[in-house]
C-alpha positions as CSV (number, residue, x, y, z in Angstrom):
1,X,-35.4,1.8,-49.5
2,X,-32.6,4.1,-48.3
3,X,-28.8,3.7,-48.1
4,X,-28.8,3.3,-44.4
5,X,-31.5,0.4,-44.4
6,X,-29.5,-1.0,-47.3
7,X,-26.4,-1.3,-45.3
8,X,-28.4,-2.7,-42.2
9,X,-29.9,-5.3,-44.4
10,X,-26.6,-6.0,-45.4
11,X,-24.7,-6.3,-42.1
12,X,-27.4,-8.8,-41.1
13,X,-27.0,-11.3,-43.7
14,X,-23.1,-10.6,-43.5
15,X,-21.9,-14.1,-42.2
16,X,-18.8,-12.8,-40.0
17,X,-21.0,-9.9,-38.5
18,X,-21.2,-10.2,-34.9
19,X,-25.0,-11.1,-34.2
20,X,-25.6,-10.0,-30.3
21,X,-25.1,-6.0,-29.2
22,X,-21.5,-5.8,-27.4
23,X,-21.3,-5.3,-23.6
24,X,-20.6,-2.2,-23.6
25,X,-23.4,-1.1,-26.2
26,X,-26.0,-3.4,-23.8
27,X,-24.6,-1.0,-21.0
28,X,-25.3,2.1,-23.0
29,X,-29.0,1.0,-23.6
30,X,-29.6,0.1,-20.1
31,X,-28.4,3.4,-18.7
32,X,-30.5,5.4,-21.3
33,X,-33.6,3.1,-20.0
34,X,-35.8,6.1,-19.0
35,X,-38.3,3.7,-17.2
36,X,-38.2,4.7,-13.5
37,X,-39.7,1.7,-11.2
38,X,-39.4,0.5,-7.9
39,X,-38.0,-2.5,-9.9
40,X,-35.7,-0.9,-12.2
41,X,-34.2,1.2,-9.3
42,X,-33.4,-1.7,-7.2
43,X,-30.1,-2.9,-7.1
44,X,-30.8,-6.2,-8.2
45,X,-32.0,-4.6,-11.7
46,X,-28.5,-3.7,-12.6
47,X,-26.4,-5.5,-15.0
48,X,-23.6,-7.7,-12.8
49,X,-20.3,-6.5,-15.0
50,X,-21.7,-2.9,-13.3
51,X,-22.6,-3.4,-9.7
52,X,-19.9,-2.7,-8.0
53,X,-21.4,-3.8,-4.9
54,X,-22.1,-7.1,-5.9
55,X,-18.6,-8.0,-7.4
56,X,-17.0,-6.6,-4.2
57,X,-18.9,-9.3,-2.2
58,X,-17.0,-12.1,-0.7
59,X,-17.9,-15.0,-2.9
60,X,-16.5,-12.8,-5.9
61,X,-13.4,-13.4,-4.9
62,X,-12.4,-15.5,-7.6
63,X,-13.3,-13.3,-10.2
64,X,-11.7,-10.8,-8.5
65,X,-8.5,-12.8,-9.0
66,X,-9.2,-13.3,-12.6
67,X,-9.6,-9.8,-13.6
68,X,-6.2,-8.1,-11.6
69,X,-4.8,-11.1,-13.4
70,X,-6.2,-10.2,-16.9
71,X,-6.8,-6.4,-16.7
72,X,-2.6,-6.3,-16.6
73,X,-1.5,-9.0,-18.6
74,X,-4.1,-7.6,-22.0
75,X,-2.5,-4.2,-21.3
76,X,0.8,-5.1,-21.9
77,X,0.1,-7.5,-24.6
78,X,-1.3,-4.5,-26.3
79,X,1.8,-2.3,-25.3
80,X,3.9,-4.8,-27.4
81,X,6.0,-5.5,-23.6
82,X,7.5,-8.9,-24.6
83,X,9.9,-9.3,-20.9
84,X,10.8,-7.2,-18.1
85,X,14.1,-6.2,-16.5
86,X,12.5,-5.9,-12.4
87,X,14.1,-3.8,-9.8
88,X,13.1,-4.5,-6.8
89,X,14.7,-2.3,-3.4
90,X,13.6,-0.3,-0.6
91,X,11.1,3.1,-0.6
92,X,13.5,4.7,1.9
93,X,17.1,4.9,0.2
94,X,17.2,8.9,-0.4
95,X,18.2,9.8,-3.8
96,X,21.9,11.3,-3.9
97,X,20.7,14.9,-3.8
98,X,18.4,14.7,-0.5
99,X,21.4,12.7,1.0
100,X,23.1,15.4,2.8
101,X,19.9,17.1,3.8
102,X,18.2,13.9,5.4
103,X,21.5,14.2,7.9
104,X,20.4,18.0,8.8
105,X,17.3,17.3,10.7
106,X,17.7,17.4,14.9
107,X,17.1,13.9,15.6
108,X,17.7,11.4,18.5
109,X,21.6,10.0,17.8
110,X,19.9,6.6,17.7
111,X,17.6,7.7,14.9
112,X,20.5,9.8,13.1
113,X,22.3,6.6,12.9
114,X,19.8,5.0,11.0
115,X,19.8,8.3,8.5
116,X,23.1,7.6,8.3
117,X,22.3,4.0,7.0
118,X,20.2,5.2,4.5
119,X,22.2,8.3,3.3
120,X,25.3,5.6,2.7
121,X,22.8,3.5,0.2
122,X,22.2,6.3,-1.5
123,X,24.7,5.4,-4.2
124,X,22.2,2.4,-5.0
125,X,19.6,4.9,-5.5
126,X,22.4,6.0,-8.6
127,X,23.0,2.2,-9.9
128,X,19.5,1.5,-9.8
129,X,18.6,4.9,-12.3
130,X,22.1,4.2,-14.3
131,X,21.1,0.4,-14.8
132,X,17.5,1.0,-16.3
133,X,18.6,4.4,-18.2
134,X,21.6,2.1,-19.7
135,X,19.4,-0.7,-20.3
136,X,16.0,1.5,-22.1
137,X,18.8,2.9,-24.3
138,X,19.1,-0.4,-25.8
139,X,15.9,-0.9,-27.1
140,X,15.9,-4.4,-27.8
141,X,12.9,-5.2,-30.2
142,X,12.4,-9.1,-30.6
143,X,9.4,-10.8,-32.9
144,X,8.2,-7.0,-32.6
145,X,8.2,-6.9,-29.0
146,X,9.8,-4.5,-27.1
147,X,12.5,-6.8,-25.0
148,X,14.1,-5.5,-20.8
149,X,10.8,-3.0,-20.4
150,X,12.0,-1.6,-17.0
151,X,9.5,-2.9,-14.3
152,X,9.7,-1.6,-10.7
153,X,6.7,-1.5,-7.9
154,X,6.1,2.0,-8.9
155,X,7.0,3.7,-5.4
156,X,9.2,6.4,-4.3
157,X,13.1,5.4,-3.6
158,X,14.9,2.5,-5.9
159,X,11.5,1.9,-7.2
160,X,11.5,5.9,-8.5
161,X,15.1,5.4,-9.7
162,X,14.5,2.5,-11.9
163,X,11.3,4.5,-14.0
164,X,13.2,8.2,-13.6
165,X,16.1,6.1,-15.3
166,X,13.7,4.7,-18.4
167,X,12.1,8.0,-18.4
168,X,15.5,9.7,-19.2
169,X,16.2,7.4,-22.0
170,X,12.9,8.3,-23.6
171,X,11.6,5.0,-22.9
172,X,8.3,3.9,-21.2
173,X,8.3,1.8,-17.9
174,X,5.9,-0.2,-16.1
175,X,4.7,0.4,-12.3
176,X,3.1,-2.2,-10.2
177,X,1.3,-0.4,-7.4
178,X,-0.6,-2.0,-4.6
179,X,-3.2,-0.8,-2.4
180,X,-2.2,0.1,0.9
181,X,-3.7,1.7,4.4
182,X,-1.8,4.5,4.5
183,X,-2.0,7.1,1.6
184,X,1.1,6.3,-1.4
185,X,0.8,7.1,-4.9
186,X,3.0,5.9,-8.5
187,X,6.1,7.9,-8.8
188,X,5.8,10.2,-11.5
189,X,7.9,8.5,-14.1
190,X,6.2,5.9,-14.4
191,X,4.0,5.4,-17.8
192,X,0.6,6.4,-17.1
193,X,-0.8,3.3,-19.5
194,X,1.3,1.1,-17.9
195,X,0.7,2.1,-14.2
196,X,-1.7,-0.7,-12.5
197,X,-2.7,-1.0,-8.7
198,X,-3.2,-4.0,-6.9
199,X,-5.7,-5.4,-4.2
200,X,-3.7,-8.8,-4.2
201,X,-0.3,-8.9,-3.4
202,X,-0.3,-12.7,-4.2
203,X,-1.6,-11.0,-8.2
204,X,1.0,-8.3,-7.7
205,X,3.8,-10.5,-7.7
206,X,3.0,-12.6,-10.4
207,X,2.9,-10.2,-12.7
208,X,6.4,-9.2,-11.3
209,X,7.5,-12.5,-12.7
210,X,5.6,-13.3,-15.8
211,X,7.5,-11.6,-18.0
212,X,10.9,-11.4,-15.8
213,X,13.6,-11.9,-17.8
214,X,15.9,-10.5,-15.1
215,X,16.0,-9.3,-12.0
216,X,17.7,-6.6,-10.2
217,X,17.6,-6.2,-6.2
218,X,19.0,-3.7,-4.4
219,X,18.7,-3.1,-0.8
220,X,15.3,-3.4,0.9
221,X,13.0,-4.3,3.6
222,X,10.4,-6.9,4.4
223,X,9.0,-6.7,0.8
224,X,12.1,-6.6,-1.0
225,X,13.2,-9.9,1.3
226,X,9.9,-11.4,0.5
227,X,9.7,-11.0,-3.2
228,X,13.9,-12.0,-3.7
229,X,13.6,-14.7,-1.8
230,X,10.0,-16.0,-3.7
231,X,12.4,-15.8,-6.7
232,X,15.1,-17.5,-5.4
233,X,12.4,-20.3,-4.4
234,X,10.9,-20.6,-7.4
235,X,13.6,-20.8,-9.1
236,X,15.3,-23.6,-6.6
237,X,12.4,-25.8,-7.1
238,X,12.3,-26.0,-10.4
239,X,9.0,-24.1,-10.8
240,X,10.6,-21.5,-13.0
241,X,13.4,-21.3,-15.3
242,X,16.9,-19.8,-14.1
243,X,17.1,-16.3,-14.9
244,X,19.8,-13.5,-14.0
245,X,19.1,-12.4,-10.9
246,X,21.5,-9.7,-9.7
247,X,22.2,-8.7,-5.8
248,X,23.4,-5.2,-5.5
249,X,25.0,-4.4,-1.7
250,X,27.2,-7.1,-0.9
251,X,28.0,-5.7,2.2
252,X,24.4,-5.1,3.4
253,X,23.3,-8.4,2.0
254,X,25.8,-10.2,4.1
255,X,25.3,-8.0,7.5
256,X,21.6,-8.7,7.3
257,X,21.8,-12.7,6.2
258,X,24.1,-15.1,6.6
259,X,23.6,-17.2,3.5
260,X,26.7,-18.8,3.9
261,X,25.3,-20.0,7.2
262,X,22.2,-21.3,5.7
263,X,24.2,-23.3,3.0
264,X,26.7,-24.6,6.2
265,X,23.1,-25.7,8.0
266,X,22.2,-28.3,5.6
267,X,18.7,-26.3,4.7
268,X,20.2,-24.9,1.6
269,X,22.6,-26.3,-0.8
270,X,25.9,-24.6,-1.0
271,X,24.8,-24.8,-4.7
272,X,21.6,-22.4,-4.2
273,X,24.1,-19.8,-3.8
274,X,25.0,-19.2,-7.5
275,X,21.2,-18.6,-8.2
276,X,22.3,-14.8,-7.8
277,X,25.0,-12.7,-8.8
278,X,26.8,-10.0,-6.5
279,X,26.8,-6.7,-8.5
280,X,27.7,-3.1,-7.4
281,X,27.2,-1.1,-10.5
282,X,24.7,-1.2,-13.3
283,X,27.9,-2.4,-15.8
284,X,28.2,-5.1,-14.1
285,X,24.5,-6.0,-14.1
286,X,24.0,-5.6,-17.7
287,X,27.5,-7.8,-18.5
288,X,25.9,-10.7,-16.3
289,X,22.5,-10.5,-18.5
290,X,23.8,-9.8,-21.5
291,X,26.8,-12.9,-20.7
292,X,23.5,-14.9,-19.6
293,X,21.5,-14.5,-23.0
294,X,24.0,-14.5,-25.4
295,X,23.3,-10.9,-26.4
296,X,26.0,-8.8,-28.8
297,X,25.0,-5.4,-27.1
C-alpha cells in the first residue's frame, strides 16, 4: 500500500475530518464535467450558489439581503475592525486646493453663488481629513481589535477626506459604496479589502451603524440628512444606544433646519437636542469622544 493511500485511509477514519467535499471543491468538479448534453448545458443543470441568473430573480430577494448583510460583516470580523468612527457629509465640498479654481469657471452669477457655497465649506473638507488622520494615529487596539477604524461612504468630497486622512496615518479605512445609475467609483484611499458596494441602501446603512461607535457629520445633502437624522431616530427611540454624534457647520446646520423650531412645535423634545454635539474642528470632536468613553488619549 503506498504513502498516499495510507494517509487517505487515514483521513477517513479520522473522526474530526470533514466527511462531504466543500462547496467550492463540488464547484471545481462540476466545471471540469466534460459531459456535453442538452441536459448538462441547460441552465437548470447548474449548481444554484453559481447561477447568477437565478439568484438575481425576484423571489431571491431575501437571500440577497442575507448575503450584502454577511459578505461585509465576515470581512471585517476577519480584518480584526472591532468599531467605527463614521463620517458622513456631502460629495460636493471641493477640497481646499481646487477651492479657488472651482470660482474660475464662467458661470451664470446664480450658479457662481452656489460655487461660492461650496468653496466656503471647504475648510470641512480640512476637519473631516484632520479628524480621521488625528484619530488613525491613535490606534486604539481593544480585546485585539482594532478600535475608531475610519468608516466613510467611500465617495469623492468629505467622504475622500475622511479615508485620504487614515491613509496618511498609515492606517486602513473602510468604504461603503452603493450602486448607483450614473457612473461613481471608491476614492482611492480607501482599503481595497475593505471597500464593499451595495445594491441595498437599507443594507448599506446598517452596516454604517453596526459597529458605530461615533459619528461625525459634516455638511451634506439629501443622503447626509437621511442617514443623521436615521441616527438621531434611532437613537431617540431607544433602539440604539447613545453614542457621540458630532455636528460640524453650525452655521449651515442652523440656515438649513430649524431644530430649535421643531423642539418649540411640540414634535421633538427640547431634550432631543443634546443627542448631538456642535463641533467645528477635529479637536473638538475627538475631546467630545474621548470625554464620552472615558478614554486617557
Amino acid at each position: 500500500m503506498s504513502e498516499r493511500d495510507d494517509e487517505t485511509i487515514g483521513n477517513e477514519r479520522d473522526l474530526v475530518d470533514r466527511k462531504f467535499y466543500p462547496a467550492e471543491q463540488e464547484a471545481d468538479f462540476a466545471e471540469k464535467n466534460p459531459l456535453i448534453t442538452p441536459q448538462t448545458q441547460h441552465p437548470a443543470y447548474r449548481l444554484a450558489f453559481r447561477d447568477t441568473e437565478f439568484l438575481l430573480r425576484e423571489e431571491l430577494r431575501p437571500m440577497r439581503f442575507q448575503l450584502e448583510l454577511m459578505k461585509t460583516e465576515m470581512l471585517l470580523d476577519e480584518a480584526r475592525v472591532g468599531s467605527t468612527l463614521v463620517m458622513y457629509g456631502s460629495a460636493r465640498i471641493p477640497p481646499p486646493e481646487a477651492a479657488e479654481t472651482a470660482l474660475d469657471n464662467d458661470l451664470p452669477e446664480e450658479r457662481k453663488q452656489v460655487v461660492r457655497n461650496l468653496v466656503a465649506k471647504s475648510k470641512y473638507y480640512a476637519e473631516a481629513f484632520n479628524l480621521a488622520k488625528m484619530v488613525s494615529e491613535k490606534s486604539i487596539i481593544e480585546d485585539g481589535k482594532r478600535q475608531f477604524v475610519i468608516c466613510s461612504g467611500g465617495g469623492p468630497s468629505i467622504m475622500e477626506a475622511a479615508n485620504k486622512g487614515a491613509s496618511e496615518a498609515g492606517a486602513e479605512s473602510i468604504g461603503l459604496n452603493i450602486v448607483l445609475p450614473h457612473e461613481q467609483a471608491p476614492n482611492p484611499y480607501v482599503t481595497p479589502y475593505l471597500s464593499f458596494q451595495f445594491h441595498y441602501f437599507a443594507l448599506r446603512k446598517m452596516h454604517f451603524l453596526l459597529r458605530a461607535r461615533a459619528v461625525a457629520v459634516f455638511p451634506g445633502g439629501f443622503g447626509t440628512f437621511d442617514e443623521f437624522f436615521e441616527l438621531l431616530t434611532l437613537i431617540q427611540t431607544g433602539k440604539m444606544k447613545p453614542i457621540p454624534i458630532m455636528l460640524f457647520g453650525k452655521d449651515f446646520w442652523n440656515r438649513v433646519i430649524d431644530f430649535e423650531a421643531l423642539a418649540d412645535e411640540g414634535t421633538i423634545n427640547h431634550d432631543d437636542l443634546k443627542l448631538f454635539h456642535w463641533c467645528e474642528t477635529a479637536e473638538d470632536a475627538w475631546k467630545h469622544i474621548a470625554e464620552f468613553y472615558e478614554l486617557q488619549w
